[in-house]
ROPA-499145 format. One record per residue (C-alpha): x, y, z; residue in three letters. Coordinates in pm, whole numbers, padded with zeros to 5 digits, always signed. Each point is the difference from the previous one (the first is absolute). Example, Ala and Ser with C-alpha at 12.3 -4.5 7.8 and 13.67 -1.06 7.14 Angstrom:
ROPA-499145
+01230-00450+00780ALA+00137+00344-00066SER
***
This chain:
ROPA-499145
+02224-00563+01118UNK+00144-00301+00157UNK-00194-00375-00035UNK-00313+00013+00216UNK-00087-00354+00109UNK-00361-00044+00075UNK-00083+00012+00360UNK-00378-00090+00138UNK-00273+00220-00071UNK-00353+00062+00122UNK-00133-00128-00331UNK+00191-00359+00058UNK-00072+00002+00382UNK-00351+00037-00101UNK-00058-00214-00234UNK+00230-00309+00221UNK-00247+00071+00230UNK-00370-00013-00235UNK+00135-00280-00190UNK-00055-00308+00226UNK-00350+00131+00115UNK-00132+00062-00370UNK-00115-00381-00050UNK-00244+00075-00272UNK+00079+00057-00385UNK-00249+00202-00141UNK-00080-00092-00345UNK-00074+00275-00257UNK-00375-00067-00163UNK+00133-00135-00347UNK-00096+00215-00297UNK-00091-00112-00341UNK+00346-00007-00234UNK-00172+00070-00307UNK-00101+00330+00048UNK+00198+00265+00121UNK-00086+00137+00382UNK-00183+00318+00047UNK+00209+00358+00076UNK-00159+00148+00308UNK+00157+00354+00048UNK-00029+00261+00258UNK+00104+00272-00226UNK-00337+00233+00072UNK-00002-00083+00389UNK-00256-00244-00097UNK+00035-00414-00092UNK-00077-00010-00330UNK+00139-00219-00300UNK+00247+00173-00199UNK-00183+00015-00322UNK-00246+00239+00162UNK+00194+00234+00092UNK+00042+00296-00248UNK+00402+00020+00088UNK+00315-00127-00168UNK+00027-00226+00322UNK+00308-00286+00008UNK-00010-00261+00318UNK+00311-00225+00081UNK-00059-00242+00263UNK+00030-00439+00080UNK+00299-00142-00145UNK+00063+00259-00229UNK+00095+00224+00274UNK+00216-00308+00154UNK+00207-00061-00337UNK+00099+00364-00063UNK+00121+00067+00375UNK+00209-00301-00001UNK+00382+00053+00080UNK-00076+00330+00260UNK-00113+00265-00226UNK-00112+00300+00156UNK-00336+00157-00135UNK+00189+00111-00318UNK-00083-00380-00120UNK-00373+00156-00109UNK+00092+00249-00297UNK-00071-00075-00312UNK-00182-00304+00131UNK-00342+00182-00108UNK-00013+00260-00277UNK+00132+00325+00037UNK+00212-00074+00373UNK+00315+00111+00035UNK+00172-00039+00377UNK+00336+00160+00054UNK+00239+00109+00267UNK+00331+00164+00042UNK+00009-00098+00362UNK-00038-00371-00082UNK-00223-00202+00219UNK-00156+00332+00180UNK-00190+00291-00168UNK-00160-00173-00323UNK-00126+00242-00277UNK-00326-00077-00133UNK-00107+00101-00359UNK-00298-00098-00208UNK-00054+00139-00344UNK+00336+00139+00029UNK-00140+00225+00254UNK+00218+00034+00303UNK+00239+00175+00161UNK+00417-00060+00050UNK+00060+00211+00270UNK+00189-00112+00191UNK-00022+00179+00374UNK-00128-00142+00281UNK-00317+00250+00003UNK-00074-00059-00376UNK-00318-00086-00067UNK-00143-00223-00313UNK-00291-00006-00200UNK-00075-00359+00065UNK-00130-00100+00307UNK+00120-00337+00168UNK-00275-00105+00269UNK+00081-00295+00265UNK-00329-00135+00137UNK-00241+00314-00039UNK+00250+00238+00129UNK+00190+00210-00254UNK+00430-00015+00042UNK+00084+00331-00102UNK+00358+00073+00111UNK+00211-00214-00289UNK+00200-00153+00238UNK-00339-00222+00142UNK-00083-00075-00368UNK+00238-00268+00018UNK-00135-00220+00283UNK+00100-00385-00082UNK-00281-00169-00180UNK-00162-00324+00154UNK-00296-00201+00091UNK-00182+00235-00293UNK-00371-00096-00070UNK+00074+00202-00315UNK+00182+00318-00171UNK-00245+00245-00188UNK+00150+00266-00222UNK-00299+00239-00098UNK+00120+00252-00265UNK-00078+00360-00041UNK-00132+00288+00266UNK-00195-00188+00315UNK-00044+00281+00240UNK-00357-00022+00008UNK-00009-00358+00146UNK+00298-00016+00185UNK+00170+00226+00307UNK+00251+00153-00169UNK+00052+00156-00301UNK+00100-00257-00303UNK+00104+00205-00330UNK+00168-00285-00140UNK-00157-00257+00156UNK+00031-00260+00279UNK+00168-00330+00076UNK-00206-00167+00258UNK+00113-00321+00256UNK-00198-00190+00203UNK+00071-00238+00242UNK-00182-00339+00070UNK-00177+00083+00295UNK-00090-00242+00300UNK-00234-00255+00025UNK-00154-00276+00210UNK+00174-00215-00187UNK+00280-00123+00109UNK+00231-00061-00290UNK+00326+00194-00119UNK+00307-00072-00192UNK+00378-00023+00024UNK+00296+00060-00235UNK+00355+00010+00010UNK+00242+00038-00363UNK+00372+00017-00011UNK+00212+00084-00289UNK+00275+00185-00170UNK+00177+00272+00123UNK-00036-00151+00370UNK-00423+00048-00046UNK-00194-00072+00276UNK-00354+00077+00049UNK-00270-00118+00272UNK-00383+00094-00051UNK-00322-00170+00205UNK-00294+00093+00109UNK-00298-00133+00224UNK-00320+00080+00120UNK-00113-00048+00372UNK-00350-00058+00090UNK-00038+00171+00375UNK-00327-00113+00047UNK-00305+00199+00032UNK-00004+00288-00205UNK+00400+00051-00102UNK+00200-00144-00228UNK+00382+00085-00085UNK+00248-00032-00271UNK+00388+00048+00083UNK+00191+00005-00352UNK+00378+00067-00100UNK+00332-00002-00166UNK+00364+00014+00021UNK+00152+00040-00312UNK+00402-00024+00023UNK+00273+00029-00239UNK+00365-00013+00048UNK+00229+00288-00148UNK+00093-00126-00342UNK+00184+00330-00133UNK+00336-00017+00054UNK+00235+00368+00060UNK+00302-00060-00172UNK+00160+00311+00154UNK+00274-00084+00213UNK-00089+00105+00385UNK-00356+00092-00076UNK-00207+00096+00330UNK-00277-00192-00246UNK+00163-00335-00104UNK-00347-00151-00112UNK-00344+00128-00020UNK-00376-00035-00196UNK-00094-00228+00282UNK-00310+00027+00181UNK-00210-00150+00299UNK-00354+00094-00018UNK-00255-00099+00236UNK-00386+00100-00003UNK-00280-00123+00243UNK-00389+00078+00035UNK-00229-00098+00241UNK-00359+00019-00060UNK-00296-00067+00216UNK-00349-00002-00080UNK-00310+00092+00208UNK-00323-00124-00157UNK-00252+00010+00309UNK-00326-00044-00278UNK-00053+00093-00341UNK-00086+00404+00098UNK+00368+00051+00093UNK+00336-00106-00059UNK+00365+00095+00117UNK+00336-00115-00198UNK+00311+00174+00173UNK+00360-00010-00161UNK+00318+00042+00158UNK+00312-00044-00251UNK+00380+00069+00088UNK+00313+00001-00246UNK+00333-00029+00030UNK+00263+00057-00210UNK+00385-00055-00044UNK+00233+00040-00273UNK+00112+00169-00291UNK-00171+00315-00225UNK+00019+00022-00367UNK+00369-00103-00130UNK+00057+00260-00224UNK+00332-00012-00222UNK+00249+00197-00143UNK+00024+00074-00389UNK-00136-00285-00027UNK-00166+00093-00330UNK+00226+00020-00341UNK-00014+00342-00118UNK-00238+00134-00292UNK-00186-00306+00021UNK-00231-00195+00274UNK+00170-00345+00056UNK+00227-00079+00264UNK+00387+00030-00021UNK+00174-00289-00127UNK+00070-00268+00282UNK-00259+00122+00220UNK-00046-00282+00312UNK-00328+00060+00191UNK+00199-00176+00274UNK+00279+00257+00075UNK+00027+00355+00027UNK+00255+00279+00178UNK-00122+00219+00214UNK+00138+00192+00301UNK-00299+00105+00216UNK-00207-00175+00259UNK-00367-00177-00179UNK-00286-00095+00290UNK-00334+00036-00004UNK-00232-00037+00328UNK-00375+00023+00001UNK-00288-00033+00273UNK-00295+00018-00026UNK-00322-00019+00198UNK-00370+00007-00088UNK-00375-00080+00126UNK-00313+00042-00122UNK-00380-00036+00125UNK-00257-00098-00284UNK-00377+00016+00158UNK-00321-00076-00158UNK-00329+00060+00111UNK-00285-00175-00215UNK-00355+00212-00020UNK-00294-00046-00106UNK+00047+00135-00352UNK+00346+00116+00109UNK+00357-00084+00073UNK+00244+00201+00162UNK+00349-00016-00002UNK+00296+00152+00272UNK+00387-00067-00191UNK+00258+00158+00283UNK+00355-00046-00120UNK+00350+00125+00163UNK+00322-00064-00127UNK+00338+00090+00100UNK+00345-00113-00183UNK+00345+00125+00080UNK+00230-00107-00301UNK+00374+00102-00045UNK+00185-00083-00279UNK+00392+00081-00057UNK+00195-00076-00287UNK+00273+00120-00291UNK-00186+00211-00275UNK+00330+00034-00217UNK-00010-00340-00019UNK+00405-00029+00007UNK+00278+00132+00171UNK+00039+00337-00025UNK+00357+00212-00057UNK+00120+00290+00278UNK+00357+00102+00010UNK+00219-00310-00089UNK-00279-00238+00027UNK-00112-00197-00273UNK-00346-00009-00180UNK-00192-00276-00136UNK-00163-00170-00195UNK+00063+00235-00324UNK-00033+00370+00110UNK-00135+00117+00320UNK+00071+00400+00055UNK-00104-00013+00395UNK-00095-00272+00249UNK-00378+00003+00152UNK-00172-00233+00302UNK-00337+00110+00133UNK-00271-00113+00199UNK-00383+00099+00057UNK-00219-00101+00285UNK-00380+00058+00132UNK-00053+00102+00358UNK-00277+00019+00174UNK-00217-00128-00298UNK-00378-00024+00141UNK-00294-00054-00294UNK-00350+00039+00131UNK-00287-00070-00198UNK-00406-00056+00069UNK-00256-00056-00288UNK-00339-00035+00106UNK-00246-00146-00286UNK-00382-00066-00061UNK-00116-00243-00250UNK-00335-00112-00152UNK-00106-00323+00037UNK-00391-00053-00129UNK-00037-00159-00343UNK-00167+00199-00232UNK+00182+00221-00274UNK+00170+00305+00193UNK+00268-00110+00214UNK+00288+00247+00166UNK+00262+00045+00231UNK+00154+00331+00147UNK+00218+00118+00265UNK+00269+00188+00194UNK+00400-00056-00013UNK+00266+00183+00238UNK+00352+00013-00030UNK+00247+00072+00248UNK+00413-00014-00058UNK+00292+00120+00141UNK+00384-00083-00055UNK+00325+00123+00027UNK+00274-00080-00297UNK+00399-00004+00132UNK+00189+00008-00275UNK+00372-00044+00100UNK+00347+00019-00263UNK+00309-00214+00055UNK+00342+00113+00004UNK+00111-00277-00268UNK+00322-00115+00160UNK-00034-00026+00357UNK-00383-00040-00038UNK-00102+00231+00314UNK-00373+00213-00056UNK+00173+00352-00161UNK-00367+00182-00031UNK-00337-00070+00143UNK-00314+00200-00158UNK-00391-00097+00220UNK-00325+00040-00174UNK-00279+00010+00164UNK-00343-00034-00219UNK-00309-00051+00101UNK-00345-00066-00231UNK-00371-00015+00124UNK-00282-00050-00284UNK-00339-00077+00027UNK-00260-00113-00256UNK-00389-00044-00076UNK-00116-00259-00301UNK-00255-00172-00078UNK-00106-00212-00293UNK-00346-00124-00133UNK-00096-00301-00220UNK-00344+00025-00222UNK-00122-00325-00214UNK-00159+00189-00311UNK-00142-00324-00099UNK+00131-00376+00018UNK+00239+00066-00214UNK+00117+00375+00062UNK+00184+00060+00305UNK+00109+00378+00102UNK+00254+00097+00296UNK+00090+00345+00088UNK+00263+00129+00263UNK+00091+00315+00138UNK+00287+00083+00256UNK+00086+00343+00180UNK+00358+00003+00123UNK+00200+00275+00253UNK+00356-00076+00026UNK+00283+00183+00205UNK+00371-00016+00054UNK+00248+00166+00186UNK+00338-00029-00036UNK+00368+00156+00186UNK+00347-00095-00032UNK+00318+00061+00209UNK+00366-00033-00110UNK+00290+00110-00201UNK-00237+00001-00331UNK-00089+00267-00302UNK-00184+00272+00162UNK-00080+00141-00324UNK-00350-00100+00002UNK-00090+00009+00364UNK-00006-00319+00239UNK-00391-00004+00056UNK-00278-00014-00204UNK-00378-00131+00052UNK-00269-00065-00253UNK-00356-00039+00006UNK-00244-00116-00243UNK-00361-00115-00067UNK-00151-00161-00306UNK-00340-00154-00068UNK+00061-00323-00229UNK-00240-00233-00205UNK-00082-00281-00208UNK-00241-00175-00215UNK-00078-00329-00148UNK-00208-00229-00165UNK-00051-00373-00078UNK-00211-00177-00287UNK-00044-00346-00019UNK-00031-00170-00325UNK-00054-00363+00137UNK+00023-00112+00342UNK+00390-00075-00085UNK+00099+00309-00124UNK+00008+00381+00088UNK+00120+00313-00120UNK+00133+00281+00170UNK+00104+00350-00027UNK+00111+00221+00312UNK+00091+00422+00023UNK+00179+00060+00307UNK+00226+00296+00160UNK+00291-00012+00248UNK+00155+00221+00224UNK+00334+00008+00200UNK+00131+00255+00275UNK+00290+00253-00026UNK+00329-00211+00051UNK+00305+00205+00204UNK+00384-00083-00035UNK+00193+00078+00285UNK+00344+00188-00075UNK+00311-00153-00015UNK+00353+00103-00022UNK+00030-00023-00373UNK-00334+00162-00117UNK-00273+00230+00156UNK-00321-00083+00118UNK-00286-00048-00272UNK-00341-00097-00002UNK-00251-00117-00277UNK-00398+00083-00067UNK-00266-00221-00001UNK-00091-00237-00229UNK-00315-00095-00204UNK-00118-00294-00209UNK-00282-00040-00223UNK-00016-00380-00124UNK-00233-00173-00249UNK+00001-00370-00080UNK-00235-00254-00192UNK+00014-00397+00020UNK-00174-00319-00038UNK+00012-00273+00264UNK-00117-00352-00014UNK+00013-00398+00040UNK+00001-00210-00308UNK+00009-00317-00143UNK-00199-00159+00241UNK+00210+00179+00277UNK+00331-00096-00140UNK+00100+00302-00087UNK-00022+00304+00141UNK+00099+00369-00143UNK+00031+00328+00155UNK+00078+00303-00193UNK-00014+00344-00072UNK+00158+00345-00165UNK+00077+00320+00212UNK+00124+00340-00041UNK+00108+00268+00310UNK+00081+00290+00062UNK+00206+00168+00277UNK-00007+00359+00101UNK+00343+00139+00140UNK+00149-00346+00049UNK+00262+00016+00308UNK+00302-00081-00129UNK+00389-00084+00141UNK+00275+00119-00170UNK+00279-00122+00099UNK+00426+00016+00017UNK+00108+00293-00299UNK+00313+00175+00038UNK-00087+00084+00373UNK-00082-00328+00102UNK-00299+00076+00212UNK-00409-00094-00079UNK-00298+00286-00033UNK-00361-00059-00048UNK-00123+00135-00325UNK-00353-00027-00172UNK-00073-00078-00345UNK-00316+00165-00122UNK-00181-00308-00193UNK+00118-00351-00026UNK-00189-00249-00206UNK-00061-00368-00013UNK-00184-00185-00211UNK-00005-00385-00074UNK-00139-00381+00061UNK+00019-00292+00222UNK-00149-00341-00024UNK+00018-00349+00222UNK-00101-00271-00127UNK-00056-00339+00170UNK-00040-00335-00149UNK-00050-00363+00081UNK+00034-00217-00331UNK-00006-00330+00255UNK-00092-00014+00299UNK+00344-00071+00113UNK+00168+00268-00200UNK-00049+00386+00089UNK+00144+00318-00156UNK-00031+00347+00085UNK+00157+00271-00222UNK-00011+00403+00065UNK+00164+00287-00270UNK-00091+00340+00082UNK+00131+00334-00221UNK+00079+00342+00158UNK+00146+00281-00183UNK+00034+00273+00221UNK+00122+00352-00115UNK+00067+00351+00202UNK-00159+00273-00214UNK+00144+00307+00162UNK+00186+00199-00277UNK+00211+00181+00369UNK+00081-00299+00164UNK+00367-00032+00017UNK+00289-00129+00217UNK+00354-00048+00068UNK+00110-00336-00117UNK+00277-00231+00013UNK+00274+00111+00266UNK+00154-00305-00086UNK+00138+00057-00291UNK-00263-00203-00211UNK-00134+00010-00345UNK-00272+00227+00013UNK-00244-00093-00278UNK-00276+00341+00061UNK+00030+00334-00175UNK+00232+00197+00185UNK-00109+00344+00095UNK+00310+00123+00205UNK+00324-00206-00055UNK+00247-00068+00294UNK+00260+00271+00129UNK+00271-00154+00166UNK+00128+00297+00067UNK-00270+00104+00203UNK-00015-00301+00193UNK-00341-00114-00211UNK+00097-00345-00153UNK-00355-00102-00066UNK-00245+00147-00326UNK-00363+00124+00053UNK-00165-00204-00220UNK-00318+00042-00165UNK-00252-00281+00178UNK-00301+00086-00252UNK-00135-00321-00164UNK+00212-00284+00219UNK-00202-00269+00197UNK+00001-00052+00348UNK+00269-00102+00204UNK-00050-00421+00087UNK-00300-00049-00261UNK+00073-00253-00232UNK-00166+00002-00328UNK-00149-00349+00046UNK-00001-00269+00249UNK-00048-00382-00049UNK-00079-00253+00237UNK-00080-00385-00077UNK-00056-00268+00277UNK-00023-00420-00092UNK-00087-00255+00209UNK-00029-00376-00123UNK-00122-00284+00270UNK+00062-00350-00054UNK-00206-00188+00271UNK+00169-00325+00098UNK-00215-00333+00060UNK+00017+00027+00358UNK-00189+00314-00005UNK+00321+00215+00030UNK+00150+00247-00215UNK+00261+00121-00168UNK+00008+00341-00166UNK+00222+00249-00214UNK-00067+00392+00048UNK+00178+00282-00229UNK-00056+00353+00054UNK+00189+00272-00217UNK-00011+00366+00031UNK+00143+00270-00284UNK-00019+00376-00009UNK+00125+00234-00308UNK+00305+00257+00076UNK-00087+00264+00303UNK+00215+00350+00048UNK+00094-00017+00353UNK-00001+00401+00011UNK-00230+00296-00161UNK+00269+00031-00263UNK+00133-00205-00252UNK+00342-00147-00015UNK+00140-00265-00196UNK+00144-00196+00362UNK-00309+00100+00200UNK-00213-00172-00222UNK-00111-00342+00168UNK-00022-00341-00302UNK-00238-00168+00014UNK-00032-00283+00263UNK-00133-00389-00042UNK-00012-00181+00356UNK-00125-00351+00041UNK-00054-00234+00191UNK-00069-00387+00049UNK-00177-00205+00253UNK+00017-00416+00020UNK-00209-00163+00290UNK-00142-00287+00121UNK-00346-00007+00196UNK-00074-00267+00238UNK-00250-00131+00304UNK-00324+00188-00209UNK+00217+00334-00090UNK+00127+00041+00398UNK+00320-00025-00034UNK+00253+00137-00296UNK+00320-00006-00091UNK+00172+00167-00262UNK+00282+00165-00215UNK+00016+00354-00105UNK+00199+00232-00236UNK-00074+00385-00022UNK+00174+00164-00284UNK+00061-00329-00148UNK+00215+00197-00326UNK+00188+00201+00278UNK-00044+00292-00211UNK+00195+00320+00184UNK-00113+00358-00061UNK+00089+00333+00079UNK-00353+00054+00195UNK+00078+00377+00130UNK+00307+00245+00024UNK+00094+00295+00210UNK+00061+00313-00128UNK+00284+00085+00177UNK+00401+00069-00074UNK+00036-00356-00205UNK-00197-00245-00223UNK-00139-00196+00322UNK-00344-00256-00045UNK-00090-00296+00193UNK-00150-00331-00136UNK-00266-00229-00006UNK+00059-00294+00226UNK+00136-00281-00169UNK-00081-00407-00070UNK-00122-00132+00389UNK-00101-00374+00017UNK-00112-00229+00280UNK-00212-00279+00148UNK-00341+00085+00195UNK-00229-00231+00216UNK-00364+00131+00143UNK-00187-00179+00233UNK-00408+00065+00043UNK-00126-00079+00351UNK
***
């Protein structure tokens, strides 16, 4: 896409136009350095610090959440920034894949669904393309692991990765930033709250985030002569109605726009019987002949009401979304060879450019909750939760060369659930707590395609399903600084549908159960200088909806596997040796496994090296150039074995009460298989990222400026392939740097 220069917005019209009349700075009350601050979570719909809560619970907020979104990443910054997270996409910035334990799901469609549940302010983002909604002016991130359906709206078999936004205030502070850098980097955040008088209050928050197109097309008359760059703009407003303490209104209106580039994927970029890239790679060039763009918009609001009772609070969460992405681009990532043409890079049997798109994308949803509020030992909460979405898919194919739409194929799905749970908290004595949850769920699809596709299997389907779902817990406290937990839950997810296609027929997948178990130990230490959160877990999944993908047809089908497994540990620790020094650390182990001695699939129409036990070789001859291969035994697809993450930050206060400071953060995760099957150049290595942070604090922490680095050892990896006609991957983003400056007003 050509150079975008950055033209006004409403987030810098805003804030031109708050600045001058903010006069105030509001100074943070000052903690005490030599202890470590307390973790207040939200993880059971109730404040509570995070040591009593009997869930493997992670939080990322503050400057940590600044440092590792430096330089323009996209939401993909947060995996493997807490144990067991892995974020990743094939559609770059849009449609984030979410897996924790290793449980997820890598479909791929734009009506997939996934086992982890992303949820924006109360209100649950369940098409993947509004999981990736830019992150900014976050009070925190939460990432609760395991089944939550019985405290949240929608069913969480994997777990859930919750944001929430600083909400407004009287107060009439906020904050701006701007960072340039590398690769023509330039981002603008700020936020501020505006008192209204009376009883509202409002907060108006944003972000551009723009990059130039650093990847240069070496092929000579490309229609594409530079792409993987991006503008990407988000906005909220909130206001807040607080007429007395009985009642309380906080409404949210967010928009996003975005322009640029999907996923770059390349050619044979792989060397053959092994998983590094071909001699000479260049992140910075590549040849390809089709057209890459990528357009998203997307709207939301939400209404968040509380009534307080005596001996009773109520709660009213309405949420609609709509989003209308369309993303284009080259999947043989080369040129491809028709008639006298040539083909390129390395060997490319047939050209392919396609594109998918939302229409008419609406997402309803209305929870309705009622929560105890007397002291005493039984406390509990319970509601209602109704889902309501509709959508239609266009799916369009390119003729290569002259780049005109050659087939369009409409899907139209809609999906309307609706739940009961409840969940209720007994204190045994002092120092035994109990918590029980059940959930009822009824979930139904329907789904109809039109087009030139594979008939075979029908172009309609619906499903419908109900499951109840539960949990239970407990929580012993040896001192009054440290508790142990253990937790029993079970998850559920709905039918999934794939829609037909030209290459491959219509399929659809059961659904799928989870029974988890965990134990672990949380508490402060040290005099509250260190603090340590851990615990061991094992799950099991029932008829686990998989995607198989590409084979010697090319084409994707739904399948089940009868059990999966996962079993493992994750720990953070946090640590303040001086009060000017703090560490945090996280390591988390996940071996997953399918245990389904019939689960096979079609691998490798790429001419890979398949490493499974084959159970019916290839037959050229019969136009079948992929093996079934036996899937028994291998892990999941994206679930890396372990996953490290360290964090340092050293202050050196300066005599005239500023500061300068040095911040590293590192991230590592073992080898992943990017598909169900195992092949020696579909095989991810293992990936080290870094980063480094040098600023300098000034006028009692208001101001900042500062230097950043993010992948500091510009470490490139093959970070996910397609299955297609070639050896094509794409790559993790390479070494960014830049300068920053904040202002707090």
């Amino acid at each position: 896409m050509p150079y975008l220069p950055l033209r006004p917005t409403l987030l810098s019209l805003a804030l031109a136009a708050a600045l001058p009349a903010i006069a105030q700075v509001q100074e943070e009350e000052k903690r005490d350095k030599s202890q470590l601050e307390t973790v207040v979570i939200t993880a059971e719909r109730r404040v509570e610090n995070i040591k009593d809560v009997p869930n493997a619970v992670s939080k990322l907020s503050g400057e940590k959440l600044d440092v590792l979104s430096a330089g323009g990443q996209d939401v993909r910054f947060l995996s493997g920034r807490v144990p067991s997270l892995n974020i990743e996409s094939s559609f770059g910035r849009a449609f984030p894949r979410f897996y924790i334990r290793g449980y997820g799901n890598t479909d791929f469609r734009l009506n997939a669904s996934q086992p982890v549940s992303v949820i924006y302010d109360d209100v649950i983002q369940e098409n993947p393309i509004l999981k990736g909604f830019p992150v900014f002016d976050q009070a925190n991130v939460e990432v609760v692991a395991g089944p939550q359906g019985t405290l949240f709206g929608r069913n969480t078999p994997a777990g859930v990765v919750k944001f929430e936004s600083v909400k407004p205030s009287q107060k009439q502070n906020g904050y701006a930033s701007i960072s340039a850098g590398s690769q023509g980097m330039v981002n603008l955040e700020g936020a501020f709250n505006l008192p209204l008088g009376g009883d509202w209050a409002a907060r108006f928050s944003g972000q551009t985030q723009h990059r130039k197109d650093w990847v240069k097309n070496t092929l000579p008359g490309a229609v594409t002569p530079k792409t993987e760059g991006y503008t990407d703009t988000g906005l909220r407003i909130q206001a807040l109605y607080e007429p007395h303490k009985e009642f309380s209104a906080l409404f949210n209106v967010h928009h996003r726009d975005l322009n640029g580039s999907p996923r770059l994927f390349r050619a044979n970029i792989i060397k053959p019987g092994t998983n590094d890239l071909v001699d000479g790679f260049d992140p910075k060039r590549v040849s390809i002949d089709g057209i890459n763009e990528q357009q998203i918009t997307q709207t939301g609001a939400s209404a968040r009401l509380k009534w307080s009772l005596p001996g009773l609070n109520i709660y009213s969460i309405t949420g609609w979304e709509t989003v209308e992405p369309f993303s284009r681009g080259d999947i043989d990532g080369g040129y491809g060879a028709v008639f006298a043409q040539p083909m390129g890079p390395g060997f490319i049997p047939f050209p392919v450019e396609t594109s998918d798109g939302l229409r008419d994308h609406r997402q309803l949803s209305q929870e309705v909750r009622l929560e105890s509020k007397d002291g005493g030992p039984l406390r509990w909460q319970g509601g209602v939760y109704l889902f309501d979405e509709q959508y239609t898919i266009e799916s369009i194919d390119y003729n290569a060369f002259t780049h005109q739409p050659s087939t369009t194929t409409l899907t139209r799905q809609t999906n309307k659930a609706a739940a009961l749970f409840g969940a209720v908290n007994y204190d045994l004595t002092r120092d035994l707590k109990m918590r029980a949850g059940l959930r009822y769920t009824k979930d139904e699809k329907d789904l109809s395609t039109t087009g030139p596709v594979n008939t075979s299997a029908g172009t309609s389907a619906a499903t419908s399903d109900s499951k109840w779902s539960w949990d239970l817990s407990a929580t012993y406290s040896l001192d009054k600084a440290v508790n142990l937990y253990t937790r029993y839950a079970t998850g559920f997810r709905a039918s999934s549908m794939q829609p037909a296609s030209a290459f491959g027929p219509q399929s659809q997948a059961k659904p799928e159960d989870v029974k988890s178990i965990e134990f672990g130990v949380k508490g402060d230490f040290w005099n509250r200088k260190a603090r340590l959160s851990a615990s061991v877990f094992n799950y099991e999944v029932k008829n686990q909806q998989l995607t198989a993908v590409g084979g010697g047809a090319n084409f994707n089908r739904l399948i089940n596997a009868a059990k999966s497994t996962g079993n493992g540990f994750e720990l953070n620790l946090d640590l303040l040796p001086h009060p000017d020094v703090l560490l945090t650390a996280g390591v988390s182990l996940n071996n997953t496994k399918f245990k389904d001695a019939n689960l096979a699939a079609e691998a490798c129409g790429s001419g890979c090296t398949v490493l499974d036990r084959i159970l019916v070789p290839a037959n050229p001859a019969a136009f079948k150039f992929a093996p079934t291969v036996d899937l028994n035994g291998n892990p999941m697809p994206q679930a890396p074995k372990w996953t490290v993450n360290f964090t340092a930050r050293w202050s050196i206060p300066l005599a005239n009460g500023d500061e300068v400071y040095l911040y590293t953060d590192w991230a590592y995760r073992s080898k992943v298989n990017f598909f169900l099957y195992d092949a020696a150049e579909y095989t991810g290595k293992a990936l080290t990222e870094g980063g480094l942070r040098v600023g300098y604090l000034w006028g009692n922490g208001q101001y900042e400026v500062a230097g950043f680095v993010r992948n500091i050892t510009n470490q490139i990896r093959v970070t996910g392939g397609i299955d297609f006609n070639n050896l094509t991957g794409f790559v993790n983003e390479p070494r960014t740097y830049g300068l920053a400056f904040k202002a707090m007003f």
